[in-house]
PQR file of N, CA, C, O and H, with PARSE charges and radii, in Angstrom:
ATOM      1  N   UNK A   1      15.163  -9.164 -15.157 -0.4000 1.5000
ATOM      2  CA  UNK A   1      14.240  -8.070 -15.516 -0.0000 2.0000
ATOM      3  C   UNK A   1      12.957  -8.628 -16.136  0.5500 1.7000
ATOM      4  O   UNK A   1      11.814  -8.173 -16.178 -0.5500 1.4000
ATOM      5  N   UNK A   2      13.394  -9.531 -16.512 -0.4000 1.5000
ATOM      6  CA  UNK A   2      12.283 -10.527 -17.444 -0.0000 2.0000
ATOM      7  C   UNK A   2      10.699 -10.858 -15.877  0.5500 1.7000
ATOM      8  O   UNK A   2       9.490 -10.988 -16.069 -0.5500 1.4000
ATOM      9  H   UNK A   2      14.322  -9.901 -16.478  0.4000 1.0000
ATOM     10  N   UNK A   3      11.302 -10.878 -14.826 -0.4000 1.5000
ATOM     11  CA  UNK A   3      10.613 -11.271 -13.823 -0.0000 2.0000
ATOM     12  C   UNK A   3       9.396  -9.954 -13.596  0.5500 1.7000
ATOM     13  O   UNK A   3       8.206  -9.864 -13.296 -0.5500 1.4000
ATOM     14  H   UNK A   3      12.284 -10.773 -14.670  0.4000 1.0000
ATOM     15  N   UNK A   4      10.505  -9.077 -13.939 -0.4000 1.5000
ATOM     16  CA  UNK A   4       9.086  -7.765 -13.531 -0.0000 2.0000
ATOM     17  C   UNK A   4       7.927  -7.118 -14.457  0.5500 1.7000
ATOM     18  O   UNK A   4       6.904  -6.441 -14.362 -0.5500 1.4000
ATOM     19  H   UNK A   4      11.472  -9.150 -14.183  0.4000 1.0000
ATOM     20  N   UNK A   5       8.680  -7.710 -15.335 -0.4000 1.5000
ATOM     21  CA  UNK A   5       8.214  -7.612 -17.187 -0.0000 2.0000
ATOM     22  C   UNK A   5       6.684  -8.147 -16.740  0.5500 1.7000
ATOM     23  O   UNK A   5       5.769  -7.324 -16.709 -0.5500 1.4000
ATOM     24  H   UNK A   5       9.512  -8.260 -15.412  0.4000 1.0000
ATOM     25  N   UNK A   6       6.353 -10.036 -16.276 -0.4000 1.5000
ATOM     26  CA  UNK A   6       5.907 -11.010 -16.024 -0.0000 2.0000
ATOM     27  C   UNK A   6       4.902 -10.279 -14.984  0.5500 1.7000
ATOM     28  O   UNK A   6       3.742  -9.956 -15.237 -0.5500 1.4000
ATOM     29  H   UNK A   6       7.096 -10.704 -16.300  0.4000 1.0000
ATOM     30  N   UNK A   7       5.632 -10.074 -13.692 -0.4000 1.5000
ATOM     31  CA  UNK A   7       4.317  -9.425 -12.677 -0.0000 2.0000
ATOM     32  C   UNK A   7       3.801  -7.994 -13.086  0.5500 1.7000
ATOM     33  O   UNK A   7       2.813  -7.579 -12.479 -0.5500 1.4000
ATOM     34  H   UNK A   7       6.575 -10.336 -13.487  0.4000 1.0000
ATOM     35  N   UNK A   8       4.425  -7.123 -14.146 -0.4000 1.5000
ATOM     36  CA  UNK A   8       2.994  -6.429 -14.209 -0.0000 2.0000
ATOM     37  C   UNK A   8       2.438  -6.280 -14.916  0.5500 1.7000
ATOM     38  O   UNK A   8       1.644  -5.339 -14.939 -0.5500 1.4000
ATOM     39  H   UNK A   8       5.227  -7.460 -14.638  0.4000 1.0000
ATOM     40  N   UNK A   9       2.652  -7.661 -16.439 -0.4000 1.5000
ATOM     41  CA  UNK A   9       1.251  -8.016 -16.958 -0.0000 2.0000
ATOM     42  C   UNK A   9       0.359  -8.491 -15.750  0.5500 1.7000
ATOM     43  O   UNK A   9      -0.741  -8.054 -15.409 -0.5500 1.4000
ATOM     44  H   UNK A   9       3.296  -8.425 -16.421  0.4000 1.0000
ATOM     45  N   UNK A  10       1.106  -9.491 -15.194 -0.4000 1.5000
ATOM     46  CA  UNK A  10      -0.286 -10.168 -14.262 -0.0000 2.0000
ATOM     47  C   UNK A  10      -0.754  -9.407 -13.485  0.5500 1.7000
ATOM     48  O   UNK A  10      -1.979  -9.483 -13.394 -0.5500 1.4000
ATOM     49  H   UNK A  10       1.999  -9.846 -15.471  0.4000 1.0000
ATOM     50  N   UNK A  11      -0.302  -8.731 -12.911 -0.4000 1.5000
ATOM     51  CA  UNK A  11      -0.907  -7.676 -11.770 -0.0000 2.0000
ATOM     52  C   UNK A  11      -2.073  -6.514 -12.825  0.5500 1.7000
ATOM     53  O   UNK A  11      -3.082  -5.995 -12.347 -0.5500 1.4000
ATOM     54  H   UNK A  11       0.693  -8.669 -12.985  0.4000 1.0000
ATOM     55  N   UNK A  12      -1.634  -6.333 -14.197 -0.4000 1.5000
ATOM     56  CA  UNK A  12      -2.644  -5.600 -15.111 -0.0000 2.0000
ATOM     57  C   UNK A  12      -4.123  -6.716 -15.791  0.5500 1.7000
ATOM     58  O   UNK A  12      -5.227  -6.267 -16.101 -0.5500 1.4000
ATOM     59  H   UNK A  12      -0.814  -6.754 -14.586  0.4000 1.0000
ATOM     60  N   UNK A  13      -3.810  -7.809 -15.853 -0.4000 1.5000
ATOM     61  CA  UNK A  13      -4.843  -8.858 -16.108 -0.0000 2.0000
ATOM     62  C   UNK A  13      -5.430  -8.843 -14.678  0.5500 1.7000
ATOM     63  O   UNK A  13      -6.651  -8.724 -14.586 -0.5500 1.4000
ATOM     64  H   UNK A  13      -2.913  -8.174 -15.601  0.4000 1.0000
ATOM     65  N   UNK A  14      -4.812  -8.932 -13.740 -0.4000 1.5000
ATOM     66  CA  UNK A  14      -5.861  -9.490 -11.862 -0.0000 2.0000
ATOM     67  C   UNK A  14      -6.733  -7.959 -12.195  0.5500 1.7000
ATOM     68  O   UNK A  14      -7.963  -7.914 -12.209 -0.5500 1.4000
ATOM     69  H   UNK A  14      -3.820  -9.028 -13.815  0.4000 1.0000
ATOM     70  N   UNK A  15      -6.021  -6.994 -12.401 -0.4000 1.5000
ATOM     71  CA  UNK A  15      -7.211  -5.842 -12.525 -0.0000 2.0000
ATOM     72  C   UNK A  15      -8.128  -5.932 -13.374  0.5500 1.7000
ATOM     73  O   UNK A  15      -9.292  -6.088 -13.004 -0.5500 1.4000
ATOM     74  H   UNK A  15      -5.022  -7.031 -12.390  0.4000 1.0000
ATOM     75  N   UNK A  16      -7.867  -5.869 -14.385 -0.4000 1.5000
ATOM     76  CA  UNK A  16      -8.813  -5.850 -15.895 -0.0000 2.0000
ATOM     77  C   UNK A  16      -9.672  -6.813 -15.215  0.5500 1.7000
ATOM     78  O   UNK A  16     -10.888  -6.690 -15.358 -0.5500 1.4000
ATOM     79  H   UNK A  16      -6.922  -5.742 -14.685  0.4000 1.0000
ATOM     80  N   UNK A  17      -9.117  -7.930 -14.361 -0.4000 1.5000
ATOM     81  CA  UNK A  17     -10.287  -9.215 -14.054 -0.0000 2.0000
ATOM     82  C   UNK A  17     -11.147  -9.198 -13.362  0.5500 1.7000
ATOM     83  O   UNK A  17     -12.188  -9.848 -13.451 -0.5500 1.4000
ATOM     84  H   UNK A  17      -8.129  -8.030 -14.245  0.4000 1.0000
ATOM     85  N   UNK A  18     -10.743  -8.222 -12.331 -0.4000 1.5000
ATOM     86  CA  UNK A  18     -11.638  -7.878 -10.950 -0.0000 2.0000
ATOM     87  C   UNK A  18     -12.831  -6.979 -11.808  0.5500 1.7000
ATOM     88  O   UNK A  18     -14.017  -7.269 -11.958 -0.5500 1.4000
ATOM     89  H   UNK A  18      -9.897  -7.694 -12.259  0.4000 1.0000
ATOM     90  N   UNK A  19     -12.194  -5.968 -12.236 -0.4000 1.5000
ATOM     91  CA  UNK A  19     -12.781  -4.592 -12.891 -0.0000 2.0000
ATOM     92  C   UNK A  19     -14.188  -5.274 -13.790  0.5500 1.7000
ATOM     93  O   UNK A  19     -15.236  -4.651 -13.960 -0.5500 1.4000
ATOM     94  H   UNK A  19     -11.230  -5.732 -12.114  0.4000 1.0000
ATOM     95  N   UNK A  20     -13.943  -6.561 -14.254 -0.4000 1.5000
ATOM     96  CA  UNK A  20     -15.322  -6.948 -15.179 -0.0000 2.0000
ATOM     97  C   UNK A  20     -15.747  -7.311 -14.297  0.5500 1.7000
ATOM     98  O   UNK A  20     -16.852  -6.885 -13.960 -0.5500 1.4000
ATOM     99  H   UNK A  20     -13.091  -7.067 -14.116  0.4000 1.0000
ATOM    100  N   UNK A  21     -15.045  -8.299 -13.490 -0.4000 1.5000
ATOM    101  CA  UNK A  21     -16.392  -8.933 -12.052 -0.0000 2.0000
ATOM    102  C   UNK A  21     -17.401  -7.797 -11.486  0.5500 1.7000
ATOM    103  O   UNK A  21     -18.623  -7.788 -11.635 -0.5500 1.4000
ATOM    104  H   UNK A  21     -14.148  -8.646 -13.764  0.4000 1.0000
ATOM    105  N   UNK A  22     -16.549  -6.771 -10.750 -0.4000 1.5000
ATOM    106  CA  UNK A  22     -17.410  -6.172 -10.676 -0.0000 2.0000
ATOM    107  C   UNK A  22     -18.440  -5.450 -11.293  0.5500 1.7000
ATOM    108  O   UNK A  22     -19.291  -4.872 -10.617 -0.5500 1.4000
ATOM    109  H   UNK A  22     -15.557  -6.778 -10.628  0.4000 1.0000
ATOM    110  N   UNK A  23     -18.437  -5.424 -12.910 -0.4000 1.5000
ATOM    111  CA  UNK A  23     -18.874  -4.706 -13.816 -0.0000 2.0000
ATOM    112  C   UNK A  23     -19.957  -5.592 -13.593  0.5500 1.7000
ATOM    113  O   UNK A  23     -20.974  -5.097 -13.108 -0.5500 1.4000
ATOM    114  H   UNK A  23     -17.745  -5.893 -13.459  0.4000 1.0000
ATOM    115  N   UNK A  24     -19.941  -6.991 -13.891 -0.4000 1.5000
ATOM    116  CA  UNK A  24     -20.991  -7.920 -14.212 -0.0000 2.0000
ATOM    117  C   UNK A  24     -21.553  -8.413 -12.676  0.5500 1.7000
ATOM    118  O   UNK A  24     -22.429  -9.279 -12.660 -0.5500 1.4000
ATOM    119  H   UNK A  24     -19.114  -7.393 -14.285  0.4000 1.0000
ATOM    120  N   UNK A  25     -21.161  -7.985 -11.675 -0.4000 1.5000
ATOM    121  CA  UNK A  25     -22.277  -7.823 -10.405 -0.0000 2.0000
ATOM    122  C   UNK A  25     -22.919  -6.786 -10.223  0.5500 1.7000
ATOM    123  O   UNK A  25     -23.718  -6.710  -9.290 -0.5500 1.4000
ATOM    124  H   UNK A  25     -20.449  -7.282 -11.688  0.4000 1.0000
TER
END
């Protein structure tokens, strides 16, 4: 369970990450 815990912080950071890129283009 620990595994899904793991992908959807990361899958919530790849957003938050995209979301500024595009902010700052």
């Amino acid at each position: 369970m620990k595994v899904v815990i793991y992908v959807m912080i990361l899958s919530m950071l790849l957003s938050s990450a995209l979301a500024g890129a595009s902010f700052f283009l």
